[in-house]
MMTF fields as JSON, N, C-alpha, C and O atoms, coordinates in Angstrom:
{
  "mmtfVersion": "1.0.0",
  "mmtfProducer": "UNKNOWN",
  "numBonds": 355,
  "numAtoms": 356,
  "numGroups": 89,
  "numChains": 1,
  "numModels": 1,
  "chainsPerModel": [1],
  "groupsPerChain": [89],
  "chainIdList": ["A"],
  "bondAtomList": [4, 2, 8, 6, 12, 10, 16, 14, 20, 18, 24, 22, 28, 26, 32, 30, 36, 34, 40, 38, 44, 42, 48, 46, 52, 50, 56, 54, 60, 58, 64, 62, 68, 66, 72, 70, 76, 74, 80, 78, 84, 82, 88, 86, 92, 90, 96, 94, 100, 98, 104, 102, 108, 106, 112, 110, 116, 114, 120, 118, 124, 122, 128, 126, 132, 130, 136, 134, 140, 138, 144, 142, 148, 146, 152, 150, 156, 154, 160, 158, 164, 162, 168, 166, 172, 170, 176, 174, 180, 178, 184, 182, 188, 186, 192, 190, 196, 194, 200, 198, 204, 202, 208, 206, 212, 210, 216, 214, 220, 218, 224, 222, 228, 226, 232, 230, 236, 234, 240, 238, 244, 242, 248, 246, 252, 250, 256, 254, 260, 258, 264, 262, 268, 266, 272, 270, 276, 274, 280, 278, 284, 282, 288, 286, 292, 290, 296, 294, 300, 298, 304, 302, 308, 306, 312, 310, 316, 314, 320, 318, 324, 322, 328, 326, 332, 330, 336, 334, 340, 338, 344, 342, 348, 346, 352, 350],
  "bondOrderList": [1, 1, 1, 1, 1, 1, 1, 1, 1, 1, 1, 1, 1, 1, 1, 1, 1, 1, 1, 1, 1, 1, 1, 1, 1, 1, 1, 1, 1, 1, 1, 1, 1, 1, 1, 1, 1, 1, 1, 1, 1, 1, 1, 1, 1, 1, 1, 1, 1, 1, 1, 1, 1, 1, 1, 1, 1, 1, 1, 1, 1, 1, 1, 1, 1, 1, 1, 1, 1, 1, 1, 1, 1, 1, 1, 1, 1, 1, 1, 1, 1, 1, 1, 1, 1, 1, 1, 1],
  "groupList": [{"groupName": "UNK", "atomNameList": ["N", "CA", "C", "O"], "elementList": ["N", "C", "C", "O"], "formalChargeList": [0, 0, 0, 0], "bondAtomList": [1, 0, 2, 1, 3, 2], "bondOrderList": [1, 1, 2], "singleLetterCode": "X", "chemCompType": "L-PEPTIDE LINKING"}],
  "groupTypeList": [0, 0, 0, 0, 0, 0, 0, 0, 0, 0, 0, 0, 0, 0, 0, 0, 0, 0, 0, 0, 0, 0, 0, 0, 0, 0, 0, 0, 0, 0, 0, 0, 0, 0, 0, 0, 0, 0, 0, 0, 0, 0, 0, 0, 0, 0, 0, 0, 0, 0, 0, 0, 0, 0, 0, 0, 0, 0, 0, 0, 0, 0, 0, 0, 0, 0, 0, 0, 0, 0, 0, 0, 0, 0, 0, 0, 0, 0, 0, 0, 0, 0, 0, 0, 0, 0, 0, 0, 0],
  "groupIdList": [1, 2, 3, 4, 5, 6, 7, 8, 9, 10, 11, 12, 13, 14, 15, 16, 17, 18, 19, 20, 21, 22, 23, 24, 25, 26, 27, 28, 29, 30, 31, 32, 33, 34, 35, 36, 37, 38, 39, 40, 41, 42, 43, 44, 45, 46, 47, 48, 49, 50, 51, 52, 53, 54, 55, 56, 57, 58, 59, 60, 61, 62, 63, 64, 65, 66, 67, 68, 69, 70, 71, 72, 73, 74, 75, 76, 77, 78, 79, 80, 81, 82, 83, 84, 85, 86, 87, 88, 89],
  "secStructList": [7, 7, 7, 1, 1, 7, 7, 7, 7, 7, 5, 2, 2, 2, 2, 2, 2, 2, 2, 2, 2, 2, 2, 2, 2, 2, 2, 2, 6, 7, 7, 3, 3, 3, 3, 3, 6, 6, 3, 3, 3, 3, 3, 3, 7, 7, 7, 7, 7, 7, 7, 7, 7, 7, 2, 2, 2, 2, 2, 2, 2, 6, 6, 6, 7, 7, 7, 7, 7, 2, 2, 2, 2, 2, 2, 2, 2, 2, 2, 2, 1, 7, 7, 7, 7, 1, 7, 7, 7],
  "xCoordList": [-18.797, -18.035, -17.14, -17.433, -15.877, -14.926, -15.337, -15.417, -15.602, -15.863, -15.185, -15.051, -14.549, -14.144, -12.338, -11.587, -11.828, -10.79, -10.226, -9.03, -11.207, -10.963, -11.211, -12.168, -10.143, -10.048, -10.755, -10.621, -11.609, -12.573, -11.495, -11.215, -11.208, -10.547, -10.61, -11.544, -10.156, -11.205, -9.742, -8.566, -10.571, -9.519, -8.84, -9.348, -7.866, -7.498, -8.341, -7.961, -9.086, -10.001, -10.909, -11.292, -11.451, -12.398, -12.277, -13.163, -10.868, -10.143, -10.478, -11.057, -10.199, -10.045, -11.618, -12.054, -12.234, -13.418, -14.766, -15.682, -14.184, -15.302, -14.743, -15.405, -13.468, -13.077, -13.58, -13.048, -14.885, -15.362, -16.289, -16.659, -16.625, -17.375, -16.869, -17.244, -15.641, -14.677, -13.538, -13.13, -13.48, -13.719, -14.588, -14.103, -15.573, -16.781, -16.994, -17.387, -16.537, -16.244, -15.309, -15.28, -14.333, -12.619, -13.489, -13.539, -14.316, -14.968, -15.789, -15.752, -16.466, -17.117, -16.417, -16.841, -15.089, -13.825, -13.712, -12.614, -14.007, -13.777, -12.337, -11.877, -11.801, -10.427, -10.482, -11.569, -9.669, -9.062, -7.875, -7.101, -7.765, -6.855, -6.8, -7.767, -6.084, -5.969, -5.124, -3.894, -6.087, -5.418, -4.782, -5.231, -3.556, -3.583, -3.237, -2.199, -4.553, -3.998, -3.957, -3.371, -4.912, -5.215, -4.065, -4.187, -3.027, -2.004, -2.497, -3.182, -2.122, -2.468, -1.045, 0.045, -1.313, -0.235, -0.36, 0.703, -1.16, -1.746, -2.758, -3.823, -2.322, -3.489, -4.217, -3.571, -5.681, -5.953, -7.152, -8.26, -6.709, -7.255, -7.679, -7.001, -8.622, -8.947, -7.867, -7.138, -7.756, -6.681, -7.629, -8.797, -6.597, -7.413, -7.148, -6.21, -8.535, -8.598, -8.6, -8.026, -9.081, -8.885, -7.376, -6.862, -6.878, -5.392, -5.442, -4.595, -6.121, -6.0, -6.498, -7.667, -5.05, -5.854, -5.602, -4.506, -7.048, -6.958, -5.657, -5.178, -5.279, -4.247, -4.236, -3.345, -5.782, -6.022, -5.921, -5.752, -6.038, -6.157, -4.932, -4.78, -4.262, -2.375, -1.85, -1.214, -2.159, -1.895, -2.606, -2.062, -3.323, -3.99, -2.82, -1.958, -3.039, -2.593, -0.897, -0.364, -0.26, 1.286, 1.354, 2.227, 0.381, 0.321, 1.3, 2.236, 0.726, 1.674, 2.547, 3.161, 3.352, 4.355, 5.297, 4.785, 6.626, 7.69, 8.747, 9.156, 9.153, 10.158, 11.117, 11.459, 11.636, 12.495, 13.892, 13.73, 14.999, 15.961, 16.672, 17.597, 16.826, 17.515, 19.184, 19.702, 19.678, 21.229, 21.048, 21.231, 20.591, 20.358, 20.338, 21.263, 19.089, 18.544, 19.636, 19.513, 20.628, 21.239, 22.431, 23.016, 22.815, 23.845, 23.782, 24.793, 22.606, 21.986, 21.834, 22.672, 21.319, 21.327, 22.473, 22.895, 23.766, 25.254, 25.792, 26.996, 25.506, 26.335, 25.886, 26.663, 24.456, 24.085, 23.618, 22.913, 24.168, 24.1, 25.562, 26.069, 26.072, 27.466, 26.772, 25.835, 27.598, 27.595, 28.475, 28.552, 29.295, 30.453, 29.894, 28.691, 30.466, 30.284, 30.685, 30.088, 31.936, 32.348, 31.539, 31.048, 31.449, 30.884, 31.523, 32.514, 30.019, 31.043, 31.453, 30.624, 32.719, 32.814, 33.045, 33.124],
  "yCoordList": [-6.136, -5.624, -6.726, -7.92, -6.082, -7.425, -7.736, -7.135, -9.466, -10.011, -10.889, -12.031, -10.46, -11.31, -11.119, -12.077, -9.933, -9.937, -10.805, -10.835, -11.54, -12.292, -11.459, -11.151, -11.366, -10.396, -11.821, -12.938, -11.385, -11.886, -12.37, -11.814, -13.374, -14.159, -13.461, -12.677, -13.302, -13.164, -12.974, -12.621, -13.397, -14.011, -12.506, -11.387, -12.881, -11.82, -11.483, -10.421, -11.94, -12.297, -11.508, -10.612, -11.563, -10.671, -9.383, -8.533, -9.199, -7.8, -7.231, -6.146, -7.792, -6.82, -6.875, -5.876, -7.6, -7.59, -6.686, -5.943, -7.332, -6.506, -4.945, -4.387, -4.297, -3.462, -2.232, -1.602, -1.837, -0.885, -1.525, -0.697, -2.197, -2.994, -2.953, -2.46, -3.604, -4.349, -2.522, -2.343, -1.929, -0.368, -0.077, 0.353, -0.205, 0.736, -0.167, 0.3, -1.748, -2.422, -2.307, -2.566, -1.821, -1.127, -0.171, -0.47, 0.957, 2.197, 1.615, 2.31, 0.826, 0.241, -0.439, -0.524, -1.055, -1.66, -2.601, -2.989, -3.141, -4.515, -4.855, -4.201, -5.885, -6.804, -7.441, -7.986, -7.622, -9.12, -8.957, -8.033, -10.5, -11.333, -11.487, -12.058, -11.18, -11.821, -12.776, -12.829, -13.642, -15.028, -15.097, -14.477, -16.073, -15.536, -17.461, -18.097, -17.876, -19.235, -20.325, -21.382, -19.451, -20.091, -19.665, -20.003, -19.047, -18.719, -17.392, -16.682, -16.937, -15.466, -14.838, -15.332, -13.617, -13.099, -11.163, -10.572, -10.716, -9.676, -9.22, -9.792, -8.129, -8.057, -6.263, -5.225, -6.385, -4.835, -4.472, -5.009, -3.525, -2.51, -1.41, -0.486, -1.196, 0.17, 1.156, 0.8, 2.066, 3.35, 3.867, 4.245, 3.767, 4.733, 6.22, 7.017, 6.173, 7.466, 8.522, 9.61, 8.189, 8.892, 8.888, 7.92, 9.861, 10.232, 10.927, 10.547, 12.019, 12.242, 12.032, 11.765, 12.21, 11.654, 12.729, 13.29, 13.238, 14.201, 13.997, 12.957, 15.364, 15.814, 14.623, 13.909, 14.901, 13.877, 12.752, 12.096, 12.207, 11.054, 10.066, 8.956, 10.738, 10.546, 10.414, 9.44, 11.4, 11.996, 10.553, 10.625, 9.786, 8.739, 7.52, 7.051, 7.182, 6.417, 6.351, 5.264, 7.353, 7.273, 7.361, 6.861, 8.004, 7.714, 7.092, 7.46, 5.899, 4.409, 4.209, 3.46, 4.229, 4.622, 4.119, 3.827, 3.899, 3.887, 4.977, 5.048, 5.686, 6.907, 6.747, 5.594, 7.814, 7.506, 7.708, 8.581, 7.055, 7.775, 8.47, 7.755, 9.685, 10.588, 10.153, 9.749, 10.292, 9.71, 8.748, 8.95, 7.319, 6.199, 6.668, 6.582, 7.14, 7.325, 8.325, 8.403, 9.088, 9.835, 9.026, 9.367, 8.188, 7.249, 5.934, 5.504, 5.557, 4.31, 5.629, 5.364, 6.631, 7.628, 7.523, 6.83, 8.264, 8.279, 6.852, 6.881, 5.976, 4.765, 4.372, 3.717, 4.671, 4.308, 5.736, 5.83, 6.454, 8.018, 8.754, 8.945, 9.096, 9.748, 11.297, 11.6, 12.131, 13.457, 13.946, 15.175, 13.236, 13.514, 14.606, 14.75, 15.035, 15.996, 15.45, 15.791, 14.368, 14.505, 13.057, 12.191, 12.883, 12.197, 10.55, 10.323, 9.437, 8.426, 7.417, 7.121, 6.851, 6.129, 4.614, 4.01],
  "zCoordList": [-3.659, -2.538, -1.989, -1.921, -1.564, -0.862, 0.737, 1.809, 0.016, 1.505, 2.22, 1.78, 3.643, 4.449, 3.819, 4.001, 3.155, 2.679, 1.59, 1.303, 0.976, -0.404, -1.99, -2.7, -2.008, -3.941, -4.441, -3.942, -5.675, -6.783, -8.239, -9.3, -7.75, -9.509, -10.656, -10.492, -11.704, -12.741, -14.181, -14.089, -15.342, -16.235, -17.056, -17.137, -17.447, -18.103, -19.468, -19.961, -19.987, -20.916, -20.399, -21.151, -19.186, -18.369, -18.107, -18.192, -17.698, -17.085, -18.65, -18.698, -19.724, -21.306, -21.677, -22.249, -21.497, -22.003, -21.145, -21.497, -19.676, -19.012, -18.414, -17.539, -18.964, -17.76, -17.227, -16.313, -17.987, -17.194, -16.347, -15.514, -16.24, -14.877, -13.997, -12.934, -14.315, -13.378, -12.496, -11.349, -13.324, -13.126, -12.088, -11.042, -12.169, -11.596, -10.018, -8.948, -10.369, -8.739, -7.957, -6.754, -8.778, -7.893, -7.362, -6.169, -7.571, -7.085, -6.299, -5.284, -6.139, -4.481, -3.473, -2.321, -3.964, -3.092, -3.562, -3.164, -4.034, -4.412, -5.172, -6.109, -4.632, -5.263, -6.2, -6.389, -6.956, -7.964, -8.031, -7.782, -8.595, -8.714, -10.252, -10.756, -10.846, -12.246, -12.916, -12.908, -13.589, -13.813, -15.421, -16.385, -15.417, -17.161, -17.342, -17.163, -17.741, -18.205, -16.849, -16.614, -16.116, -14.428, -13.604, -12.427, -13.875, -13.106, -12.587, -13.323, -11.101, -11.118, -11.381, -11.09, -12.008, -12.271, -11.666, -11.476, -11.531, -10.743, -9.779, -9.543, -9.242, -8.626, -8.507, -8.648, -8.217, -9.057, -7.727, -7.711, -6.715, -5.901, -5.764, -6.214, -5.268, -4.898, -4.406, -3.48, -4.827, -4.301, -3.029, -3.128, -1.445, -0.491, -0.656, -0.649, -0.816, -1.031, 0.474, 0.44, 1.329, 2.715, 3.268, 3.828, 3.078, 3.233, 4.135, 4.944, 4.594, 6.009, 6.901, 7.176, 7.803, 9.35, 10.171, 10.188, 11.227, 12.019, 13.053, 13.505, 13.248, 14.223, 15.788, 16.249, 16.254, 17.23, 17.285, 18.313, 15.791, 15.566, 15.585, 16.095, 14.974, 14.898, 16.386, 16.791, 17.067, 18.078, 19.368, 20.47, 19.277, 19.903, 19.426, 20.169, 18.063, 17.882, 18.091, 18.313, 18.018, 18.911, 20.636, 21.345, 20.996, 22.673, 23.457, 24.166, 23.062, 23.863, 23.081, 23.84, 21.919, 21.432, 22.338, 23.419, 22.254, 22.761, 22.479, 21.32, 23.239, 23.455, 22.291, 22.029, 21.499, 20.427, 21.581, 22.434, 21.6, 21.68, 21.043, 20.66, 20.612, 19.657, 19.503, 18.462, 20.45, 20.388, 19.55, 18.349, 20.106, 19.41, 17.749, 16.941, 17.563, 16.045, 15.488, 14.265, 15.951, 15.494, 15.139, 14.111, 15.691, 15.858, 14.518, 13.964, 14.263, 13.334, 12.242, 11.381, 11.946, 10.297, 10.276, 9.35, 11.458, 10.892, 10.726, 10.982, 10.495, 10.323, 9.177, 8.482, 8.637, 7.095, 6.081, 5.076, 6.666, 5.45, 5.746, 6.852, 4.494, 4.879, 4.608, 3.87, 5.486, 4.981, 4.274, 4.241, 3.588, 2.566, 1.565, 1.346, 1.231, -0.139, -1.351, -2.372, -1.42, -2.229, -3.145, -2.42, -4.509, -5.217, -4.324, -3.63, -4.942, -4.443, -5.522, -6.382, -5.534, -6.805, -6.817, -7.887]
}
């Protein structure tokens, strides 16, 4: 399991040799780092899987939020999206 937010080293030699292990510890959370020749050159995580978040929950965490201004935000899309139709070349 990852502790204290430190991914687990481990050689590329390891990643090919051990990878259903190393598989089955992505499925408890666990990180690495993979090294090729002591260099790291990747890195290999768990996918979150909890994708939703309750209505309330969302709904807490924007609260204190700061007010959008719509003008504003309408003003910053039209200055970096055209509504042109025509192709651009």
């Amino acid at each position: 399991m990852l502790l204290w937010g430190v991914a687990r080293e481990i050689t590329q030699r390891e990643l090919r040799n051990d990878s259903g292990e190393i598989m089955r510890q992505l499925d408890t959370g666990e990180s690495f780092i993979v090294t090729r020749n002591g260099v790291p050159v990747g890195e290999l995580s768990p996918l979150r899987r909890h994708r939703f978040v309750r209505s309330d929950t969302a709904v807490a965490l924007f609260r204190h939020a700061p007010a959008v201004d719509l003008g504003k935000l309408r003003d910053d899309l039209d200055r970096v999206a055209s509504q042109e139709t025509s192709p651009r070349g």
